[in-house]
N, C-alpha and C positions, 0 to 999 in steps of 0.2 A: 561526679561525672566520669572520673576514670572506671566506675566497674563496667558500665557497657561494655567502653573499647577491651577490655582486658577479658571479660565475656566473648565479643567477639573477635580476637583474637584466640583465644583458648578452643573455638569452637572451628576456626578452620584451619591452623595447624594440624587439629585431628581429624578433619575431613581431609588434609590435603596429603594428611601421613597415610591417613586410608586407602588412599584414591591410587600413590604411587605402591605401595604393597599390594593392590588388589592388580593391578597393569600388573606389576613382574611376578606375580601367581601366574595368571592369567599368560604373558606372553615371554615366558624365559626365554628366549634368543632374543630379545628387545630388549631385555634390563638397564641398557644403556640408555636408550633411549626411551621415556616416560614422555605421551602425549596426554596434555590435558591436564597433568600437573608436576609443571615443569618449572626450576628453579626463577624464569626470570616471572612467573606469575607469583607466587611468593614476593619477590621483589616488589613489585607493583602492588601487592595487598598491603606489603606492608608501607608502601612510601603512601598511600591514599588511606592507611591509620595515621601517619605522624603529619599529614597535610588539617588532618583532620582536629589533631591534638593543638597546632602550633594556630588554629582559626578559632576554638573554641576553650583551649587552657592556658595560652600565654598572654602576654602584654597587649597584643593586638584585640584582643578582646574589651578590654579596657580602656584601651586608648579610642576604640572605635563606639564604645558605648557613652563614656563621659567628655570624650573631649572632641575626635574628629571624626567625618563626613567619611576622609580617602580613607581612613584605619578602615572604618564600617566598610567601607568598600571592599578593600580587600580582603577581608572576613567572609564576605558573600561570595564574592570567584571563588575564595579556595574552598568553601561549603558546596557553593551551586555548578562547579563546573571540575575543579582539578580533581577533587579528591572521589566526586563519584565514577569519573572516567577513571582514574588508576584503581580504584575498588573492582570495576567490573572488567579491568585486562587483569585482575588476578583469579578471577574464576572462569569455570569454565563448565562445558556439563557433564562430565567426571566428578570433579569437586563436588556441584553441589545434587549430585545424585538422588541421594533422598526425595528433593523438592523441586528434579527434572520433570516430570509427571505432572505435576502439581501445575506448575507454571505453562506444560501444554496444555494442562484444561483452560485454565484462567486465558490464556491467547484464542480458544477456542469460544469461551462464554463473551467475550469480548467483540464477537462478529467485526464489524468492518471498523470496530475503535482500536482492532490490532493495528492496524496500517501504521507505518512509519511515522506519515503526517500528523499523526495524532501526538507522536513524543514532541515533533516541533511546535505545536499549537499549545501543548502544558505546556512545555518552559516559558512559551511567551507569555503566557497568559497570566502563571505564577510569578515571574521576574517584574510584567508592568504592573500588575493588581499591587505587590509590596513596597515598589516606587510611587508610587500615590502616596502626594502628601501626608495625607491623615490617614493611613494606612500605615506609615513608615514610621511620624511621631507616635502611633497608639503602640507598636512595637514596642520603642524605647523607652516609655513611659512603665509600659504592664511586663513584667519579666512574664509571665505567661501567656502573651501576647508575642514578644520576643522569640520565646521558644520556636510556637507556632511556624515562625516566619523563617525561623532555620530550617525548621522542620522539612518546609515548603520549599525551598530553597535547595536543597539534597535531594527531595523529590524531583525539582524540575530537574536536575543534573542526569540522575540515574535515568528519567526517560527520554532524555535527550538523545544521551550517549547510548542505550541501551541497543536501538536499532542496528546503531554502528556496530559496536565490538560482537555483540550476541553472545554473550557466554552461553545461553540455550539457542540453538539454532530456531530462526523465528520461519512461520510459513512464510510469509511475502518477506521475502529476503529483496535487499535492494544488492544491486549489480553492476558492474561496468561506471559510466560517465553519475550515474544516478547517486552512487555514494559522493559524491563530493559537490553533487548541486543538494542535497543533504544535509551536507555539515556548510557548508556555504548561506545557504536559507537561514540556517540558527542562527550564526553567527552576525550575517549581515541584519539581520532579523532587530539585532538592540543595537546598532547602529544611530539609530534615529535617540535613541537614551542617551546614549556616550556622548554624540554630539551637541545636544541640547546640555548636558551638564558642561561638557567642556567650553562649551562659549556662551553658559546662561551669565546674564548680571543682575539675579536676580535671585534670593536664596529661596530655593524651593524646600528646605526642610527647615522651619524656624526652632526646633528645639537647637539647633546647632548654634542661633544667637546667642543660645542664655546659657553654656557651656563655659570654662576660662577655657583662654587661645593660650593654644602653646605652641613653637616650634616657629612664631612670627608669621603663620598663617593666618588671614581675615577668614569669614565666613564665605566669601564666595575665593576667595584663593582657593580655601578646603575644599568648595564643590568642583571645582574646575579640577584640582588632580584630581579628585577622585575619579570623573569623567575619564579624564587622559588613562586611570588605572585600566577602568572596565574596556577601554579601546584595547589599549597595549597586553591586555590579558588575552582578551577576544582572538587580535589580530594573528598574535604569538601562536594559539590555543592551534587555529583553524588553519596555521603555515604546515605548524607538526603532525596535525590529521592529514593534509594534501599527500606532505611527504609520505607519511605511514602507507597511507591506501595506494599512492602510488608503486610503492617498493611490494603492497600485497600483491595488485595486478600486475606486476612486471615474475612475481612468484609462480599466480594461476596460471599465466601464459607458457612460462615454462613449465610446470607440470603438465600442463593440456598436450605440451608440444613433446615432452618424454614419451608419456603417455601413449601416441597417436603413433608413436615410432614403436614402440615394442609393440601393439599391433599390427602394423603393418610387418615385422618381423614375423612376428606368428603367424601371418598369412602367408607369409612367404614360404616359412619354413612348413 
């Protein structure tokens, strides 16, 4: 499992060494400053590999496949939600150059399935379709099966977030008040799941009966944090988006407003 990430690590340190050597070719009195691959995107590539490593190579993996409900839980946030949003704030379309082109055909062959709405309608659809009872046990049962549903689960994340961040600028770009009833939709969106596990009495996944308990949790204890997990992940997730986009449009405001003044200067002058 580690040669993937180490594959893809290997592959965008060298896009990303590329990307800042072609900028200071390109714009010598900018050498300071590198747009589009800049140190804190690194950052965030690489904390959305080790989100990545710590959901599918350490104890939580384990613990969430043989013994608990909430482990499995958090396994799935950090698969389907953290680790593709810090993956896609570390590129950008500089970075991934090459397969910039690429990806405006594919939004272009996509006609009206580009639209925003459509990353929020996959994530919901892929998050409740794998919460289905016997959808969820045949997972845990078939490792390839299993796989599948991380798969799917990394999927719903990256098109979730995708509209937001845009590492490739998308045509229907969303704007103003619209980015945050966006990430509000998703989020409120498994609302109705969180709360049904947090106050179910009632075990809706039975391979979780025939598990040994550890840690003095019952079967519906385990399903109830787990609930509480997918809340408090959600809640956390979509505070930190609000701030973000607020602190971005408090940025375009002042640029629009620089902007409209050194204009007006040149008129003047």
């Amino acid at each position: 499992m580690l040669v993937p990430f180490v594959a893809y690590a290997g592959i965008y340190v060298w896009r990303f060494r590329a990307a800042r050597r072609e900028q200071r070719e390109r714009l010598p009195a900018r050498a300071g400053r590198v747009r589009g691959a800049a140190w804190p995107q690194a950052l965030a590539f690489g904390a959305g590999l080790l989100v990545l490593l710590i959901a599918l190579v350490s104890p939580i993996d384990t613990l969430g496949e043989n013994y608990l409900f909430s482990m499995h839980m958090t396994q799935h946030v950090l698969l389907g939600d953290i680790a593709p949003a810090l993956l896609l704030l570390g590129l950008s379309r500089v970075i991934m150059r090459p397969a910039t082109r690429r990806l405006m055909s594919v939004e272009r062959a996509l006609g009206p399935f580009s639209h925003p709405a459509t990353g929020i309608g996959l994530w919901l659809f892929l998050i409740y379709l794998w919460h289905i009872p016997a959808m969820y046990d045949a997972a845990l049962r078939n490792p390839a099966v299993h796989v599948l549903e991380h798969a799917c689960f990394f999927t719903a994340g990256i098109a979730v977030w995708w509209p937001l961040v845009q590492p490739v600028p998308m045509r229907r770009r969303m704007t103003g008040m619209w980015t945050f009833a966006y990430i509000g939709a998703a989020k409120a969106g498994l609302a109705a799941l969180g709360l049904y596990l947090v106050w179910s009495s009632v075990v809706a996944y039975p391979y979780y009966e025939t598990v040994p308990r550890i840690w003095g949790l019952t079967p519906i204890e385990d399903q109830n944090v787990g609930g509480a997990i997918m809340m408090v992940e959600q809640s956390i997730t979509m505070v930190l988006a609000f701030v973000v986009l607020f602190a971005r449009m408090l940025r375009q405001s002042e640029d629009e407003e620089l902007r409209r003044e050194r204009l007006e200067d040149a008129a003047v002058a």
